[in-house]
N, C-alpha and C positions, 0 to 999 in steps of 0.2 A: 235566844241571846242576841241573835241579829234580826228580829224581826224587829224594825223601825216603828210596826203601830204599839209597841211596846213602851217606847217613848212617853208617857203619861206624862202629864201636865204640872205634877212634882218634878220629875225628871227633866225635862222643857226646864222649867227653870234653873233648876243645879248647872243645866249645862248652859244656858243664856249665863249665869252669872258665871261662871268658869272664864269664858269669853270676855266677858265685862271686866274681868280684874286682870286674865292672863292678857289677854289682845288688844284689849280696848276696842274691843268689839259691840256693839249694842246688837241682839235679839238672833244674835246666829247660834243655830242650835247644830251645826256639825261642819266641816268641812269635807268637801268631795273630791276624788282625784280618780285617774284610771294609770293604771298600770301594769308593765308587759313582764308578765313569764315566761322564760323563754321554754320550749316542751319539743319535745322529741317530733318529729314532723309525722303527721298524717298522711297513707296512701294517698297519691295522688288520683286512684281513683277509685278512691270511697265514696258512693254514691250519696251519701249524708253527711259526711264531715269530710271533705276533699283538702288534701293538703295547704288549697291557692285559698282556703275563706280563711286559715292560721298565721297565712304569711302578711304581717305586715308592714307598716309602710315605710318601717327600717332594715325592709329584709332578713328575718329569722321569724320561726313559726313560733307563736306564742299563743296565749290568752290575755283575753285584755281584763282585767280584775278592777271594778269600780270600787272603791274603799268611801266607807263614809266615817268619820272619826272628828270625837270631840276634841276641848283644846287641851286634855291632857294624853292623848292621842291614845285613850282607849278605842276600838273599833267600834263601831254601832251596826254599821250593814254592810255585807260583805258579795259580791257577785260575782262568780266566776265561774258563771256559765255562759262568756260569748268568745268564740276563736279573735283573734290578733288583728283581723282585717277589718271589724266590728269600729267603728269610730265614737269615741269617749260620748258626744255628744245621741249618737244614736243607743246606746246601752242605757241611757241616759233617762229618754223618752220612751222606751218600754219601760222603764220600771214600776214596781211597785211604790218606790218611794215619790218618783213624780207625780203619780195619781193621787198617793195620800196629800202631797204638801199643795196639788190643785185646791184642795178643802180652801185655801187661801179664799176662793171664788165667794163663798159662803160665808165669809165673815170672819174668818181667824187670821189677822191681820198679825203683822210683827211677828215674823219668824220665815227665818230666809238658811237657807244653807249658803256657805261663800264657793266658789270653782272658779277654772281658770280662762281662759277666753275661748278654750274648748267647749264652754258650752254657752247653752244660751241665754242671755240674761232676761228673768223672768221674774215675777213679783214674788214668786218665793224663794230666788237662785240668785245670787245676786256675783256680778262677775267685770271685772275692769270694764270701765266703757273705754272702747277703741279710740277711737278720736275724740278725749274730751277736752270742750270747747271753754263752759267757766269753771270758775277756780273751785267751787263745791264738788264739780267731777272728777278732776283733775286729785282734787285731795282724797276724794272716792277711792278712786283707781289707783291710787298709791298706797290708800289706806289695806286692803282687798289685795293688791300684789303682797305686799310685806306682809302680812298674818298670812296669807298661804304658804309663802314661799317657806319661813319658818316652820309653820305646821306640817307642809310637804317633807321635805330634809330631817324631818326628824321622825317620821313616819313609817321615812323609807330604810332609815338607820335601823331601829326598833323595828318593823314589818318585815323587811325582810332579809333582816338574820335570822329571825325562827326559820326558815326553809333553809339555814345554809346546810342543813344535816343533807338535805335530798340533792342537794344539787352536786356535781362533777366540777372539773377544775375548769371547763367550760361553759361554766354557769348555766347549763339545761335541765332540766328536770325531764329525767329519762322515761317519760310514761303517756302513757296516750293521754290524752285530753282529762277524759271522765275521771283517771288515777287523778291527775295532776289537780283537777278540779277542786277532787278530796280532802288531797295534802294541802290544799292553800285555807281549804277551812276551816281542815282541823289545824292546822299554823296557826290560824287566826282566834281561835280559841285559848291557845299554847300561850300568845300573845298578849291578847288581853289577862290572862292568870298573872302572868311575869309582872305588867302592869301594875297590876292590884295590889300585888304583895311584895312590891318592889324584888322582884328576883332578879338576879343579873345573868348576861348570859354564861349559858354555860360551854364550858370548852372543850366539845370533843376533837382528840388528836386526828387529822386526817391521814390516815395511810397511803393517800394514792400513790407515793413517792413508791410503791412496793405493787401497785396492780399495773396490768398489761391494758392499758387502752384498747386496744387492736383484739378486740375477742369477737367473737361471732354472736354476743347477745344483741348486736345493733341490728340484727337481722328481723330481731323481735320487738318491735315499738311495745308489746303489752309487758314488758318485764323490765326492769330496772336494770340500767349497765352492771353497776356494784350490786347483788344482792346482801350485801353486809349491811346497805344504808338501815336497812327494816331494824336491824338489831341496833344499829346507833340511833335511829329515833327511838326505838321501844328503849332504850336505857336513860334518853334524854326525860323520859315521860316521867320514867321510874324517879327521876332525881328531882322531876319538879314535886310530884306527888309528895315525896319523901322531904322537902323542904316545905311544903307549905303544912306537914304534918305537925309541922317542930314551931312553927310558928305560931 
């Protein structure tokens, strides 16, 4: 579902025209962003995932989640395997999806993803020019801000309310990294479904107003503060299942 070379060239198109009608966008086939989950901190001295590679550059330990999503802001590819300190641009340049859209090199010209000046502008990445000089640039980089900044804000609206079940009234998701990883992708799935079959969210009551903050589960990064959340996502599951049944 998130494999990007899944993209077939039927697909390519639906989603270039999605763009051409929603954005007025000509031959983008996704939009890219990264973004911070905030996650319960890491031993500071965990010899492999050390708290200082999660902390970043706004101070709280996170993940940093590369999203790629078309312009009706289904997900396409999903990555949330790099700690917080990770820079957009460098999650970026490891991926798999940068290697695939290199093919550019080879002749498949016209088809670019749009990002934001976090990364780098490249023949298949196309991203505000910093100092643009003539008026062609200029209407680039305005063009390129405005369809992100829309596709971003609503991504983030939709993207991540699905996690609002896991998260605390401190907006953390209480689980080590690897848990946390999990819950974002299988969100991301939850997501896209909602998507598809236009589901709205759903509203689970939160209790906190009735739990004791101050318990000694903080002691254990590998366990969730609320252990209740597990039964409000598994009933969340239960109600999409159950609604796309009926449909």
């Amino acid at each position: 579902m998130f494999g990007f070379q899944q993209l077939i060239s039927n697909k390519k198109r639906r989603v270039k025209q999605q763009f051409l009608e929603k954005q007025n966008f000509l031959n983008a086939i996704g939009a890219i962003d990264g973004t911070h989950f905030a996650i319960f901190s890491p031993k500071v001295d965990d010899p492999i995932y050390p708290a200082v590679a999660y902390l970043n550059r706004k101070g709280y330990h996170s993940i940093n989640v590369q999203a790629i999503f078309d312009a009706n802001i289904m997900l396409l590819n999903v990555n949330a395997r790099f700690p917080g300190a990770t820079h957009d641009c460098g999650i970026w340049e490891t991926s798999y999806i940068h290697r695939h859209l290199r093919k550019y090199e080879e002749g498949r010209h016209n088809t670019w993803l749009l990002g934001d000046s976090g990364y780098p502008l490249q023949p298949w990445l196309m991203t505000p020019i910093l100092m643009p000089l003539l008026i062609h640039q200029k209407n680039i980089t305005l063009h390129v801000t405005y369809t992100l900044g829309m596709l971003v804000r609503e991504e983030t609206v939709y993207g991540k309310g699905d996690l609002d079940v896991f998260f605390k009234k401190d907006r953390v998701l209480h689980y080590n990294h690897a848990t946390a990883g999990r819950i974002i992708y299988s969100c991301a799935v939850l997501h896209n479904i909602c998507r598809r079959y236009n589901i709205p969210d759903v509203d689970i009551d939160d209790d906190d107003d009735n739990v004791d903050n101050d318990n000694d589960q903080h002691d254990n990064p590998h366990q969730p503060v609320n252990p209740d959340v597990n039964i409000l996502a598994e009933a969340r599951i239960i109600r999409l299942v159950n609604q796309l049944a009926h449909n």
